[in-house]
C-alpha positions as CSV (number, residue, x, y, z in Angstrom):
1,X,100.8,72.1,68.0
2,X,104.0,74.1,66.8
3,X,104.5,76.5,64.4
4,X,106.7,73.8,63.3
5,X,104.1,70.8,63.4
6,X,101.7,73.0,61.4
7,X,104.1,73.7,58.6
8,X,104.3,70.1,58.4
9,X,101.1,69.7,58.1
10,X,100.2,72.0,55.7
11,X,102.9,70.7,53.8
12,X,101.3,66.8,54.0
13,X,98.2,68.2,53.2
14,X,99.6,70.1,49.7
15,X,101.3,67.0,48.5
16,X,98.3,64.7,49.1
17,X,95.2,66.6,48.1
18,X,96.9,69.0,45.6
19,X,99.8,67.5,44.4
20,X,101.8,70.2,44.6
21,X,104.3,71.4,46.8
22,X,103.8,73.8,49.4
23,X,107.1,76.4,49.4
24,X,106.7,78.9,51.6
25,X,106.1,79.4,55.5
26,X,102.8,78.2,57.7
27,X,102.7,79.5,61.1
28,X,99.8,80.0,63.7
29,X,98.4,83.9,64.2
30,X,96.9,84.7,67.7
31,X,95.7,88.3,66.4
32,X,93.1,87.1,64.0
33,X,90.0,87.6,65.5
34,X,87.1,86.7,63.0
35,X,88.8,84.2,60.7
36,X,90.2,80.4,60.8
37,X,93.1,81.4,58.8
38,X,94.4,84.1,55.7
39,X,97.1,83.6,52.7
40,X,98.9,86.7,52.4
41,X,99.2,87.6,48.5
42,X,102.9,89.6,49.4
43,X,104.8,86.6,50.8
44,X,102.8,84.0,49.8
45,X,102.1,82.7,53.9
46,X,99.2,81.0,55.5
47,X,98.7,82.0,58.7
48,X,96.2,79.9,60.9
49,X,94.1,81.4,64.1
50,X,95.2,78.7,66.7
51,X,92.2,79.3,69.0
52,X,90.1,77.3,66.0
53,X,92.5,73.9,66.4
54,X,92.0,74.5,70.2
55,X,88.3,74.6,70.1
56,X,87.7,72.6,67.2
57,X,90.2,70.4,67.1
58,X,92.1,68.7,63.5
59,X,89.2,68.0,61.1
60,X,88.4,71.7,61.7
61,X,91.9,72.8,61.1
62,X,92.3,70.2,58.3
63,X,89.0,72.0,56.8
64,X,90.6,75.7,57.0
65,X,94.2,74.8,55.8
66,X,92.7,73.1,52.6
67,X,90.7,76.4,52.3
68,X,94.0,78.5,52.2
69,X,96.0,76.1,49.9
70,X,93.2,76.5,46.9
71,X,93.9,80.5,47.6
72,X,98.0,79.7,47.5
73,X,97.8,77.4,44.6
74,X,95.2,79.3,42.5
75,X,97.3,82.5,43.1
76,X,100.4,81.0,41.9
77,X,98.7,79.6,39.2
78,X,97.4,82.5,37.8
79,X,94.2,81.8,38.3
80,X,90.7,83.4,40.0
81,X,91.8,82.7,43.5
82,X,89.1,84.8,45.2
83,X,85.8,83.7,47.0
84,X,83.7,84.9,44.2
85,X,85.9,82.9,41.2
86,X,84.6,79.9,39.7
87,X,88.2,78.3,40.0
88,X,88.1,78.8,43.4
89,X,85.1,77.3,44.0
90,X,85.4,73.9,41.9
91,X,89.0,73.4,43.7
92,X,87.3,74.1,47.2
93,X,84.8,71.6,46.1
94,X,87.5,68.8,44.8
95,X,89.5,68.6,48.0
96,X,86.9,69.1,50.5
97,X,87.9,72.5,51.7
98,X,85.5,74.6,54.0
99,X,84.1,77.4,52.2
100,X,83.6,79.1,55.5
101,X,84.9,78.1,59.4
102,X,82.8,77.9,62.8
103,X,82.1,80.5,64.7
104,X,84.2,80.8,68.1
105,X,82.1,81.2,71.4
106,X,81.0,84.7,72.1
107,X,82.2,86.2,75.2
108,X,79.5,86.2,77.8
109,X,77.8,89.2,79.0
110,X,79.1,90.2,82.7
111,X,77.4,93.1,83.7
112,X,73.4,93.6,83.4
113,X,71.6,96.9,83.8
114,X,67.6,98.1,83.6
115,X,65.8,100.8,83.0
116,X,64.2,102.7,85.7
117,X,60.9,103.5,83.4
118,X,60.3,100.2,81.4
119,X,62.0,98.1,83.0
120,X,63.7,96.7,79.7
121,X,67.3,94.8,80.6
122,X,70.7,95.5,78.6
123,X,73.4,92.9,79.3
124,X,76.7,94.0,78.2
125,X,80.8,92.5,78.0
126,X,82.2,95.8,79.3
127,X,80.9,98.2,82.0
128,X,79.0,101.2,80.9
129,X,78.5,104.8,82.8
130,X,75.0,105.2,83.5
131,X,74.3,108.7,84.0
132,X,75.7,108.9,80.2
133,X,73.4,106.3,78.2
134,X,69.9,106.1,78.4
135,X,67.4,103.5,77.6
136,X,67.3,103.2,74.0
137,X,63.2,102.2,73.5
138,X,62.5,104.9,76.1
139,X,64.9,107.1,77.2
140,X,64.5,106.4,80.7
141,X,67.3,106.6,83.1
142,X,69.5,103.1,83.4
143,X,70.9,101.2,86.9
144,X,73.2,98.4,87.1
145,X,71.4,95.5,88.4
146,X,74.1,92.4,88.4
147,X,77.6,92.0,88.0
148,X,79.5,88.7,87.0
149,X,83.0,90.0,87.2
């Protein structure tokens, strides 16, 4: 989906759940990290994270824009558009919106190391130096064990 598509879309999905227009610009946001999508109060934008619709697929995407547009249309409303407001809520609640998205996969641990007293394991995403950490339940000294990468 294009930047273009999702305007659309966004747009479609204004008109028929909120019957309102949507005005301003929709466009995807590879840099969000922990979040489906944000509406930015200065130029009044929804930006979407595009690795949700790839995992997830349109009902998630469909969940997260009607999420934003209760943000959008609350704020240019003048009402409580924040999480905590009741406004917020109720609107969430009357188009279906999801109050919070999935979680994306985790990366995987690639690299494993052990201690040499307890023998307790630490995987970890990025390699370590091991004469600079020790064991945290003992103190012992660690050694890489496996490597996935």
């Amino acid at each position: 989906m294009t930047d273009q598509e999702l305007q659309t879309y966004v747009e479609n999905i204004s008109q028929v759940f909120f019957h309102k227009p949507f005005l301003h610009r929709a466009c995807f946001n590879a840099r969000l990290r922990t979040t489906g999508g944000r509406y930015v109060l200065n130029d009044h934008s929804i930006e979407i994270n595009p690795k949700h619709v790839t995992e997830f697929g349109l009902p998630e995407l469909e969940a997260i824009v009607k999420h934003e547009l209760c943000h959008y249309h609350l704020h240019l409303g003048g009402k409580g558009y924040k999480h905590r407001d009741v406004d917020f809520k109720t609107l969430l609640q009357q188009v279906g919106g999801a109050r919070h998205c999935r979680a994306l996969p985790t990366a995987v641990p690639r690299h494993t190391y052990e201690c040499i007293s307890c023998g307790l394991q630490f995987k970890r995403q990025r390699q370590i130096r091991t004469g600079r950490y020790r064991c945290g339940k003992c103190y012992g000294k660690l050694k890489k064990v496996a490597s996935d990468g």
